[in-house]
C-alpha positions in Angstrom: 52.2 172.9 42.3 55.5 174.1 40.9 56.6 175.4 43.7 56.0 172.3 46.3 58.1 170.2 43.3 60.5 172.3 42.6 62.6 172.1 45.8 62.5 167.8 45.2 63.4 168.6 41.2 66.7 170.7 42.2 67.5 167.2 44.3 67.0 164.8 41.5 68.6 166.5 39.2 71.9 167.5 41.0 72.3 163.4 42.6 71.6 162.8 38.7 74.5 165.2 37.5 77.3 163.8 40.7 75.8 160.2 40.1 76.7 160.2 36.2 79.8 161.7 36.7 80.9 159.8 39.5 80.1 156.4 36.9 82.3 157.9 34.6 85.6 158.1 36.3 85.0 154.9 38.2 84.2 153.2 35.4 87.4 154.4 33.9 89.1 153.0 36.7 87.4 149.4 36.5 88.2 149.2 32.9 91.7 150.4 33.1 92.1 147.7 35.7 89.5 145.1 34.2 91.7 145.2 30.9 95.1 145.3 32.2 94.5 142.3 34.9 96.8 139.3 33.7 95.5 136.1 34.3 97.7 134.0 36.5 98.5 136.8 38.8 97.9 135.8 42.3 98.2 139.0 43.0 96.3 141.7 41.2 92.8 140.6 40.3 90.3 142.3 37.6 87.5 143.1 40.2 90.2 145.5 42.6 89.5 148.6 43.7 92.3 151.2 43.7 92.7 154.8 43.9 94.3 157.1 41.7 96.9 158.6 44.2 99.1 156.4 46.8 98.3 159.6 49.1 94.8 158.6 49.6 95.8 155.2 50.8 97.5 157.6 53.9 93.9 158.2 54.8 92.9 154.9 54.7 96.2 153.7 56.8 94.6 156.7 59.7 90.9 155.0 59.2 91.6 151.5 60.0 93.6 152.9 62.8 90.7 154.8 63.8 88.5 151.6 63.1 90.8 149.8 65.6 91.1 152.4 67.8 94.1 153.8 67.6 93.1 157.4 66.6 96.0 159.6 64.8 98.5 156.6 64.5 99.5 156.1 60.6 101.0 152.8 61.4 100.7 149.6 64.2 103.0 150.6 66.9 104.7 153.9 65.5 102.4 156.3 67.8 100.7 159.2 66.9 101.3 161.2 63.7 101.0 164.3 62.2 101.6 163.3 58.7 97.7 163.3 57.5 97.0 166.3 55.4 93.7 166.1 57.6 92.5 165.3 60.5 89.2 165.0 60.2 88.6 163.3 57.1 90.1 160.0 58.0 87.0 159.5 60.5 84.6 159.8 57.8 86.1 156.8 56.1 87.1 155.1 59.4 82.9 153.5 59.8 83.3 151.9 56.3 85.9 149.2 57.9 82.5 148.2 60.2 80.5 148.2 57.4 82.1 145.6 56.0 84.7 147.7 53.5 87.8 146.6 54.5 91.0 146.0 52.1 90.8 147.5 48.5 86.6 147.7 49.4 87.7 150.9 51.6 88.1 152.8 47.9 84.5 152.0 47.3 83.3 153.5 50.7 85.4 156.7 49.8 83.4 156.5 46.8 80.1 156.8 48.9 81.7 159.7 51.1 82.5 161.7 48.0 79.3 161.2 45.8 77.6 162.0 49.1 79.5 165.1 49.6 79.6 166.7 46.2 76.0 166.4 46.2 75.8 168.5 49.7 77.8 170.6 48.2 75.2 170.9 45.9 72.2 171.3 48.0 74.5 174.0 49.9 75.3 176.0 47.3 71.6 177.0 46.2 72.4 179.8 49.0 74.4 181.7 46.5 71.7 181.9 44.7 69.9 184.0 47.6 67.5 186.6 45.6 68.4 185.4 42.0 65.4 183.5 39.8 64.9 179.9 41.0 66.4 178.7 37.5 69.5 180.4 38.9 70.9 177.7 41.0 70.1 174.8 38.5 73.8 176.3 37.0 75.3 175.4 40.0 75.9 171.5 39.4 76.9 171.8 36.0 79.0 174.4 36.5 80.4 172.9 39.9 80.5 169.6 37.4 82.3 170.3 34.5 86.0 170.6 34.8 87.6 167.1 34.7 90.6 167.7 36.7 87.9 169.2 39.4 85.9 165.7 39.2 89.5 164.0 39.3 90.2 165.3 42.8 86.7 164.8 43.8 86.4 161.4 43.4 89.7 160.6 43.6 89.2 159.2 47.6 91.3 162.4 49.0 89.6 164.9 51.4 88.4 167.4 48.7 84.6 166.4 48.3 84.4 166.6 51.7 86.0 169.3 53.0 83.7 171.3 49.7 80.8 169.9 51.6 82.0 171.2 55.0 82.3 174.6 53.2 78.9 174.4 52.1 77.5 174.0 55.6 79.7 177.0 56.6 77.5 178.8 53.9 75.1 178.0 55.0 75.2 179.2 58.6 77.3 182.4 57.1 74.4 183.3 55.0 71.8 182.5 58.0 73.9 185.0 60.2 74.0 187.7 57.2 70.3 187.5 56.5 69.8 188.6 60.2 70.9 192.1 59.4 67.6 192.5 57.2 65.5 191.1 60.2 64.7 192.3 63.4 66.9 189.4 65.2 67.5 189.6 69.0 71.1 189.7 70.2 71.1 185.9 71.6 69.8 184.9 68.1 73.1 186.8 66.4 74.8 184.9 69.0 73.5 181.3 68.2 74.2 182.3 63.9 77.6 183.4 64.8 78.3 179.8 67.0 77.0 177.5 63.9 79.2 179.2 61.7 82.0 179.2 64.5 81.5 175.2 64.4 81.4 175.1 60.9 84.5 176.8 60.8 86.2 174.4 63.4 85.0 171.8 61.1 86.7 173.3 58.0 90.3 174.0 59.4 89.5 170.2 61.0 89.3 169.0 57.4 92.5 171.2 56.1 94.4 173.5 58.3 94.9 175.9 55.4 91.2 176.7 55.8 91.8 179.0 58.5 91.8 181.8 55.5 88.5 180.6 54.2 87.2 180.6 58.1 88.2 184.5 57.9 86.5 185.3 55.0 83.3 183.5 56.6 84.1 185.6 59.8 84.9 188.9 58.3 82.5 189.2 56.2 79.8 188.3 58.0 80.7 190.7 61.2 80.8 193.4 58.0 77.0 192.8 56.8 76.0 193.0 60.6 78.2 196.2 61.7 75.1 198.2 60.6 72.3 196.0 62.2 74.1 195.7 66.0 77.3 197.7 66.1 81.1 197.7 65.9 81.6 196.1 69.4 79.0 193.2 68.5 80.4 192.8 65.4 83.8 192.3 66.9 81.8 189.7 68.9 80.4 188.0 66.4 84.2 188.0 64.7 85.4 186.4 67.7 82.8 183.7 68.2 83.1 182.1 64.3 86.8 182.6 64.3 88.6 181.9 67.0 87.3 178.7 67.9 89.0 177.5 63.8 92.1 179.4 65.4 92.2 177.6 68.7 92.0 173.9 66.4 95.5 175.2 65.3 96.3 175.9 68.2 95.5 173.1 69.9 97.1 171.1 67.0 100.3 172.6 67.3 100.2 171.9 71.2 99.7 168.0 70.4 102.9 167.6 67.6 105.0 169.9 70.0 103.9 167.2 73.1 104.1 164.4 71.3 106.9 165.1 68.4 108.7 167.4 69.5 107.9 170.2 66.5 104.8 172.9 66.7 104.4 172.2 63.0 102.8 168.8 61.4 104.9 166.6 60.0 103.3 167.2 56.6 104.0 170.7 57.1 107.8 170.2 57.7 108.4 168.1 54.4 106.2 169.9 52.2 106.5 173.6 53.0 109.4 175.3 51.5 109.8 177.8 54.4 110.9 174.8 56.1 113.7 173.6 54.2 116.7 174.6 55.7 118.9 175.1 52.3 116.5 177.5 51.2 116.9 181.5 51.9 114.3 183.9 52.5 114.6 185.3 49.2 114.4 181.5 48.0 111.2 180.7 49.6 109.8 183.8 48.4 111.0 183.4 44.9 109.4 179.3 45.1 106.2 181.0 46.4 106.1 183.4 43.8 106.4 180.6 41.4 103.7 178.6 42.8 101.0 181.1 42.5 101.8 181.8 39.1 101.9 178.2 38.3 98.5 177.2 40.1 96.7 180.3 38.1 98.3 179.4 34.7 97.9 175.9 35.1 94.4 176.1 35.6 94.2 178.6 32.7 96.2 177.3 30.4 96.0 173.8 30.7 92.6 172.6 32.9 90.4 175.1 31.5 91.2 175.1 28.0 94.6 174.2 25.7 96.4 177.3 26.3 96.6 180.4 27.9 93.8 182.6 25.2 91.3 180.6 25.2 91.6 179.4 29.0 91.9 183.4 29.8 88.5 183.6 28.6 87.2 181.7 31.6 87.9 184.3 34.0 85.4 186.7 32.5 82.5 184.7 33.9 83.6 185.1 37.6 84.4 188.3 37.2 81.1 189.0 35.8 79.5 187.9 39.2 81.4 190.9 41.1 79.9 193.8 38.7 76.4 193.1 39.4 74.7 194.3 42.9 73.0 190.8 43.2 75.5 188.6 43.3 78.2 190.8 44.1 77.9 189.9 48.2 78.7 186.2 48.2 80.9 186.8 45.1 83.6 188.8 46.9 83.1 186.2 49.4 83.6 183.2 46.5 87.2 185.3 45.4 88.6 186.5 48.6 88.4 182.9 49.4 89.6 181.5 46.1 92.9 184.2 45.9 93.8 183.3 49.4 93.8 179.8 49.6 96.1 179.9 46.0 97.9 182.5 48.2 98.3 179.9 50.9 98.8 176.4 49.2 101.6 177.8 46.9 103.5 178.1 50.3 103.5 173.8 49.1 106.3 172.7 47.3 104.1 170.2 46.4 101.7 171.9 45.1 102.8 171.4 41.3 102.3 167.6 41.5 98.9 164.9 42.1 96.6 167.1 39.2 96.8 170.2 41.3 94.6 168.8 43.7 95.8 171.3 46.5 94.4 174.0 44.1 91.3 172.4 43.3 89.0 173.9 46.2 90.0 177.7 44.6 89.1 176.3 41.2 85.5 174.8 42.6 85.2 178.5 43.8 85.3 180.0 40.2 83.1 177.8 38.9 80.4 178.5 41.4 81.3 182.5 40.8 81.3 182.2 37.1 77.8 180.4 37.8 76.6 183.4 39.7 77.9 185.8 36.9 76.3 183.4 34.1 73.0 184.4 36.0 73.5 187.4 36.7 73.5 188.2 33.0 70.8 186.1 32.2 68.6 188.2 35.3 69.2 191.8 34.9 67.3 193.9 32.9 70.2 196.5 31.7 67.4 199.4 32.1 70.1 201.4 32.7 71.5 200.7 28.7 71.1 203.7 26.0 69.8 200.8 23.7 68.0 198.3 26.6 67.2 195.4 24.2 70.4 195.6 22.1 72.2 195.6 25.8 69.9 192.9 26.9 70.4 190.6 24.2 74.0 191.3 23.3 75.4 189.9 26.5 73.1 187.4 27.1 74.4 185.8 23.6 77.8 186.7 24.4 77.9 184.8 27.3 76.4 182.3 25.6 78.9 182.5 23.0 81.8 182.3 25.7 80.3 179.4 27.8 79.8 177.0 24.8 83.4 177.6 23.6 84.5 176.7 27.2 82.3 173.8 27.1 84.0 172.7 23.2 87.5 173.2 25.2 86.7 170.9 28.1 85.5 168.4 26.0 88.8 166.8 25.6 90.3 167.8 28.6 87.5 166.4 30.5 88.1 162.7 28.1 91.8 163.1 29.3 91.2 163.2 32.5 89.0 160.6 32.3 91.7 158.2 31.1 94.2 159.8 33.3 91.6 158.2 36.4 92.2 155.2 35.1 95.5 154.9 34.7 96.9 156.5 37.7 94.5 153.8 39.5 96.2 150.8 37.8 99.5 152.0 38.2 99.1 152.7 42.2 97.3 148.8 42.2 100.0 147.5 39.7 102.5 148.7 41.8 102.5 149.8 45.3 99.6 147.8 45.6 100.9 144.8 44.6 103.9 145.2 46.2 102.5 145.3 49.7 100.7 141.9 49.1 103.2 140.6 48.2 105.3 141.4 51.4 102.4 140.2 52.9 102.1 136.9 51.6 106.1 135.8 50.9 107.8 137.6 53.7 105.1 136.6 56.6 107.4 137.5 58.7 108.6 140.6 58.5 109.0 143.2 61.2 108.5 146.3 60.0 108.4 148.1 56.1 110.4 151.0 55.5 108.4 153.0 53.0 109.5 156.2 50.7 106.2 156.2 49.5 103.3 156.3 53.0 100.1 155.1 51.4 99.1 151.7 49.8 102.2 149.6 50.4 101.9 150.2 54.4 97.9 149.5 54.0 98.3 146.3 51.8 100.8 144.3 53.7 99.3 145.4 57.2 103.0 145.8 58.7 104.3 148.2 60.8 105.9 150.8 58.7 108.6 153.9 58.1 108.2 156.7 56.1 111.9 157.4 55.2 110.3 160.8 54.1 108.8 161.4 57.3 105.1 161.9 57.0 104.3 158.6 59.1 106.2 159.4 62.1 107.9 157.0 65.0 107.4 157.3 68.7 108.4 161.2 68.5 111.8 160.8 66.5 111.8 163.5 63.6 111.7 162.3 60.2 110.1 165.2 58.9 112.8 167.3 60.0 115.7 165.4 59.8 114.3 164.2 56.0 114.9 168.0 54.8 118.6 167.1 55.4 118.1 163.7 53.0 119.2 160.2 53.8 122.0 160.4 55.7 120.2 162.1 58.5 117.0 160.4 58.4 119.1 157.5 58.9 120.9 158.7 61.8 117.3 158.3 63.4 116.7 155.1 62.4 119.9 154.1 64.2 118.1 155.7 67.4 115.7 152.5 66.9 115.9 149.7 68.9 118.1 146.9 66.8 114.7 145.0 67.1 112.1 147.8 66.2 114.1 148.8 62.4 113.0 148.0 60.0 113.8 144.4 58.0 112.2 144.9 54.6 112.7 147.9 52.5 110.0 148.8 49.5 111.8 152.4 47.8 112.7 153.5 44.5 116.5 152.2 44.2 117.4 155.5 42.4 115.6 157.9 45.4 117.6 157.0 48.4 121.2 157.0 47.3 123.3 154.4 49.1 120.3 153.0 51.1 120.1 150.0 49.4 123.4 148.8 48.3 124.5 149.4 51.8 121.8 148.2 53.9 119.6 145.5 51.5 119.7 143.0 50.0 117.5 142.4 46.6 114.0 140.3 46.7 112.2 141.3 44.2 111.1 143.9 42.2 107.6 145.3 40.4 107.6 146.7 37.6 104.5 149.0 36.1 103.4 149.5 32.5 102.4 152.8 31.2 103.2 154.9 34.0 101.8 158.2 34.9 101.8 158.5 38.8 104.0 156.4 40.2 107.4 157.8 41.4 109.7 155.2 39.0 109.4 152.7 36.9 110.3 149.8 39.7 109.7 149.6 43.2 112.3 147.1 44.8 111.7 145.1 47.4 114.8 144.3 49.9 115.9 142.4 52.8 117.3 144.9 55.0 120.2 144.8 57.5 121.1 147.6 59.7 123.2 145.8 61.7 126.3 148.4 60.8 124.3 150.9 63.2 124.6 151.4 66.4 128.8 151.2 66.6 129.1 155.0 66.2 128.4 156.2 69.2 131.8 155.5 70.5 135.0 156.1 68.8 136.3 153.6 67.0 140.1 153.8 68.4 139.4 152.8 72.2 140.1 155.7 74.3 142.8 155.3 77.1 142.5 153.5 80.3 142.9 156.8 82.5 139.9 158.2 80.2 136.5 158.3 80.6 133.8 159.7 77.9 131.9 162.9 79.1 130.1 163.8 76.1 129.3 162.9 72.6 128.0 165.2 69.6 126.6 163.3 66.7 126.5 165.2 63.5 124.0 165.0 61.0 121.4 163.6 64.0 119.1 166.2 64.2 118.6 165.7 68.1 121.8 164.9 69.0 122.7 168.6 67.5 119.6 170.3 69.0 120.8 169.3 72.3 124.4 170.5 71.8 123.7 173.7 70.1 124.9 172.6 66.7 125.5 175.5 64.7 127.5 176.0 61.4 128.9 179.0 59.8 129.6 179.6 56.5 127.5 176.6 55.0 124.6 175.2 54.3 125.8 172.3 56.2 124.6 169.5 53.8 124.2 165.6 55.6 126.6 162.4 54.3 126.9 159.2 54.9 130.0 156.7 54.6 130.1 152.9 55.3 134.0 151.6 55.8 135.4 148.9 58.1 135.6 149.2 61.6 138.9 149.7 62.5 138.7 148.6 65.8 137.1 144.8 64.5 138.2 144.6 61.0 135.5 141.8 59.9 132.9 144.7 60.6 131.2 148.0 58.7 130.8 150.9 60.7 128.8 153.6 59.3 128.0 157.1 60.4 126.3 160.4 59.1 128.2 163.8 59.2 127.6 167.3 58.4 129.4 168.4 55.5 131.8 171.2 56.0 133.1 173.2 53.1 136.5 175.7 53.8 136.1 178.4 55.1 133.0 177.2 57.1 133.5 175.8 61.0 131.0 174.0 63.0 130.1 175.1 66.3 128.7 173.1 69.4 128.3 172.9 72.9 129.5 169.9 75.6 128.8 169.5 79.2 129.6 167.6 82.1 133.5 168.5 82.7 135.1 168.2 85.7 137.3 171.7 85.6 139.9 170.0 87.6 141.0 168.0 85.3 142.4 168.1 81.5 140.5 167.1 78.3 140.4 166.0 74.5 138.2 166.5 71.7 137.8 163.5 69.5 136.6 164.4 65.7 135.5 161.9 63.7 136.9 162.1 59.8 137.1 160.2 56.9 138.8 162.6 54.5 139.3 162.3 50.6 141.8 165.1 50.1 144.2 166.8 52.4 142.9 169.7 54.6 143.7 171.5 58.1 140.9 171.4 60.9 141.2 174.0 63.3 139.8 173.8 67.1 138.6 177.2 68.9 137.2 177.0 72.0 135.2 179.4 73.9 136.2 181.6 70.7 139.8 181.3 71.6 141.9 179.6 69.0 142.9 175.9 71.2 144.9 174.1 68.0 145.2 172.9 64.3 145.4 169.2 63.2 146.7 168.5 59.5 144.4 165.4 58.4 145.8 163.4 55.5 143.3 161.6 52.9 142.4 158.0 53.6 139.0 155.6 52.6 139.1 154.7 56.3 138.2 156.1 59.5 140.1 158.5 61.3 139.7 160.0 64.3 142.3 162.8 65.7 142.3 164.5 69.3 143.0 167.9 70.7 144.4 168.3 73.9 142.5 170.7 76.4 144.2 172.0 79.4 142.3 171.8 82.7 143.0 175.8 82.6 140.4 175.8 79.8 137.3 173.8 81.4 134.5 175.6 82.6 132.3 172.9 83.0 130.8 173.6 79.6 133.0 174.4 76.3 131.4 176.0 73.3 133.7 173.9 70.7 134.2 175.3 67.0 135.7 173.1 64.0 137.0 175.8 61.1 137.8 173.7 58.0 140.5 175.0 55.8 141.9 173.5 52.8 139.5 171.3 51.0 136.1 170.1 52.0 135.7 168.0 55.0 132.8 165.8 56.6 132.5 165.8 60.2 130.9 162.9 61.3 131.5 163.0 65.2 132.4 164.5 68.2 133.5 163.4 71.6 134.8 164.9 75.0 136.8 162.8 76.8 137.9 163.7 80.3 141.5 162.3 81.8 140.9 160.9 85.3 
């Protein structure tokens, strides 16, 4: 009788255990934003949802694009994007907008998907308790259960519940294709177990790229418990057929951005990843790396686990414990190998300090289920092998005991903290950027086009078109991500690439984020404030009128070049295509983007503006320019605008062609070099050395005498 109920018991009580934790952080939320509703506000009402992170508002931006049928576009009209940290999870949430959860509802349908996925998670994970006492795996949901900043990131509407319960199914199918060593098991059936898990796999790296490790482990392992049963070259096999297929989702990924962006790597990728921020070194990127695995591990020690480093050490003993016994000891190495090298893989994030850790939080889910395993492993063997059996037996039993109760007294604040911390981060996000975006929507009905430092709830709420200044959202292929590593200035230099009727008219930023932005190019609406913050990125988010109507004059120089001239080429510094397609290289230099707005000293009621590389002596800028007629003489027109007195030398072809003094002036200047016909080839490879003090070179012409 036991036996038929017990299967249905494990069910009730695990949807009992996610159920009651669940209530407790959305409750949090509700009463956080029940209590700090004010009454009169036409914008903020006490029954809103909200979500503890603006990032998870990105996913909802991807579902209703989904919902509407525009898979893979962040934002009406921009194209598609590679900003989503994944690419699956969006159409989980993307049926809740038919189901009748649209707006702020959306949070509760994420609320569903996560509840729903914890407790597969759940149902999966009674396969690491394979061979263990069936009490064994009622550990698993309080254990999977009882870290708060865990539970925060599960139900905190990112992809973290789900992509656990995409893991579990992969454990599933791994431990089917394992147990088919101890069986005889044809070879088609080894071939079917090692295609699930293949799927599985596809599924996971679907769901976060950086699963590709955990895909390995999955892979490797299980080719390792069947190298016995069918041999090295089936194991290979095997190998092949639950891996590659997660590899060729890279692949094919990469194929998309580089077709439809122009980069091999997501735009999430490119601002997030410090191997891809071009004023870092080698050694730098290492050094950050180093730093973020040390952080994630004593972060979790010190600070989720337990307050401070001695008591939180303690934890580790319990996953450890699940590698010394033969039992557990299989999907155990399986449990750290995966843990260790996603921490080995996220800290690659320069983001990976921020948003409760939640990038670490599927290795922290993994020690929990290990220390689990080890709590039972304990608890189940005999210690026959003890001088003193009963004094062995019952010595770690109650030490482990002993050790798990003052874990549980340590989390009992952090998990109350976090709790709160739910809450608050939820009413912040609806305080601010959601109330921000209605209110774009309802008093500036008709506005163009959002630009956004901030990609989640602001874009969602008001429904606009929108741009990332950072770059996540991506526009028709222009790179934000890239040119974003080089701040403002150059990210600008692509919105000036915009049609005049496709930039955007209303800005939403931090003032204090973006530098000149908005004194030069808006105009102050309004402004929302937020109480008590904890999440948001400032204090006030500003809302402008935007005019970038001082664009698109830089392209030509500002002195009108002679009748008997005609322009052959133009190299625009600080435009990250414009310098890809010339070659741009600089020497010496980091080569740090600026920005100046002056008059126009060709129409004097006018601004022009322009973005430059910034060139420090003894550095020189190198690029390439075409389309010469070798017949006929040249000059090189360099954009300045220089505060101190310095020489700018012109080499081309590495032979030394000319040096200009430049005197300081707040105004434009643009100086020539001659080039003798002699010198044209057609193509010149043109290098600026700077000597003196520090100069920014915005521009770069060739202009050819007829």
């Amino acid at each position: 009788m036991l036996r038929r109920v017990e299967p249905s018991l494990y069910y009730v009580l695990a949807g009992t255990a996610v159920l009651l934790v669940a209530r407790a952080f959305y409750a949090s939320l509700k009463l956080q934003i029940f209590y700090s509703s004010v009454r009169g506000d036409p914008y903020l009402g006490a029954r809103d949802w909200s979500a503890p992170l603006d990032d998870v508002f990105i996913h909802f931006d991807f579902a209703r694009s989904i919902a509407r049928g525009r898979p893979f576009e962040w934002s009406t009209g921009n194209g598609y994007s590679s900003g989503g940290t994944s690419l699956l999870y969006p159409f989980a949430l993307a049926p809740g907008f038919a189901l009748g959860f649209r707006g702020l509802l959306i949070m509760q349908f994420a609320a569903i998907v996560a509840a729903t996925s914890v407790f597969a998670t759940l149902i999966g994970c009674r396969r690491l308790f394979h061979g263990m006492p069936r009490w064994a795996k009622y550990l698993a949901p309080p254990a999977l259960l009882s870290m708060g900043a865990l539970d925060w990131s599960l139900f905190s509407g990112m992809e973290v519940a789900f992509f656990l319960a995409v893991w579990a199914l992969a454990l599933v199918f791994w431990d089917d294709l394992v147990a088919l060593g101890s069986r005889g098991a044809t070879r088609s059936s080894f071939g079917v177990a090692a295609g699930l898990l293949g799927f599985a796999n596809v599924l996971l790296v679907a769901t976060r790229p950086e699963a590709i490790v955990v895909a390995f482990v999955f892979g490797v392992s299980g080719a390792h418990a069947l190298r016995p049963k069918c041999g090295l070259r089936a194991a290979a096999q095997i190998l092949g057929i639950s891996v590659v297929p997660a590899m060729l989702v890279l692949v094919a990924s990469a194929v998309a951005n580089r077709v439809l962006t122009g980069d091999w790597s997501a735009a999430g990728a490119l601002v997030k990843l410090e191997a891809y921020d071009p004023r870092l070194s080698a050694r730098d990127v290492f050094d950050a790396w180093v730093f973020h695995v040390r952080y994630q591990v004593g972060r979790v020690t010190g600070y989720h686990v337990a307050n401070g480093l001695l008591f939180g050490s303690l934890f580790w003993v319990l996953p450890v414990l699940s590698l010394a016994f033969a039992k557990t000891r299989r999907v155990a190495v399986v449990l750290w190998a995966q843990a260790v090298l996603w921490v080995l893989i996220v800290a690659l994030n320069g983001q990976v300090r921020w948003q409760n850790e939640r990038y670490t939080m599927p290795a922290l889910a993994w020690m929990l289920l290990a220390a689990a395993l080890g709590v039972a492993a304990v608890f189940e063997h005999d210690f026959r092998s003890a001088r003193s059996v009963r004094a062995a037996r019952y010595g770690a039993r109650v030490a482990v005991l002993a050790l798990v109760s003052l874990l549980a007294f340590e989390q009992v604040p952090r998990m109350r903290d976090q709790l709160w911390f739910f809450g608050r981060a939820s009413r912040n996000i609806r305080d601010q950027h959601v109330k921000v975006g209605r209110k774009i929507r309802h008093e500036l009905p008709q506005a163009r086009r959002v630009l956004v430092g901030d990609a989640g709830a602001i874009p969602y709420e008001s429904d606009l078109p929108a741009l990332d200044i950072i770059g996540l959202g991506g526009y028709r292929g222009l790179p934000f991500a890239r040119a974003s590593r080089w701040g403002v200035a150059a990210a600008l230099e692509l919105v000036e690439r915009m049609p005049p009727s496709a930039r955007p008219d209303v800005m939403a930023i931090y003032p204090s984020w973006w530098g000149e932005l908005p004194s030069w190019f808006g105009r102050a609406l309004d402004g929302v404030s937020v109480r008590g913050n904890v999440i948001c990125g400032g204090l006030t988010a500003m809302i402008y009128a935007s005019d970038f109507s001082a664009m698109g004059r830089s392209g030509a120089p500002a002195f009108p070049i002679a009748d008997g001239e005609r322009l052959v080429d133009e190299v625009d510094f600080a435009d990250v295509i414009s310098e890809k397609e010339h070659r741009y290289r600089i020497d010496g230099a980091l080569g740090f983007a600026d920005m100046k707005l002056l008059g126009n000293p060709a129409r004097p009621r006018e601004d022009l503006w322009d973005a430059g590389r910034v060139v420090p002596p003894p550095a020189s800028v190198a690029s390439t320019l075409a389309g010469f007629d070798q017949a006929r003489s040249a000059r090189l027109i360099v954009r300045l605008a220089p505060p101190e007195p310095a020489t700018l030398a012109l080499s081309i072809d590495d032979v030394a062609a000319g040096k200009i003094a430049v005197r300081p002036s707040d105004a434009w200047q643009e100086v020539s070099f001659d080039v003798p016909a002699e010198r044209l080839k057609g193509t010149m490879r043109a290098a600026l050395a700077v000597s003196g003090s520090e100069l920014v070179l915005y521009h770069l012409w060739g202009v050819e005498r007829r």
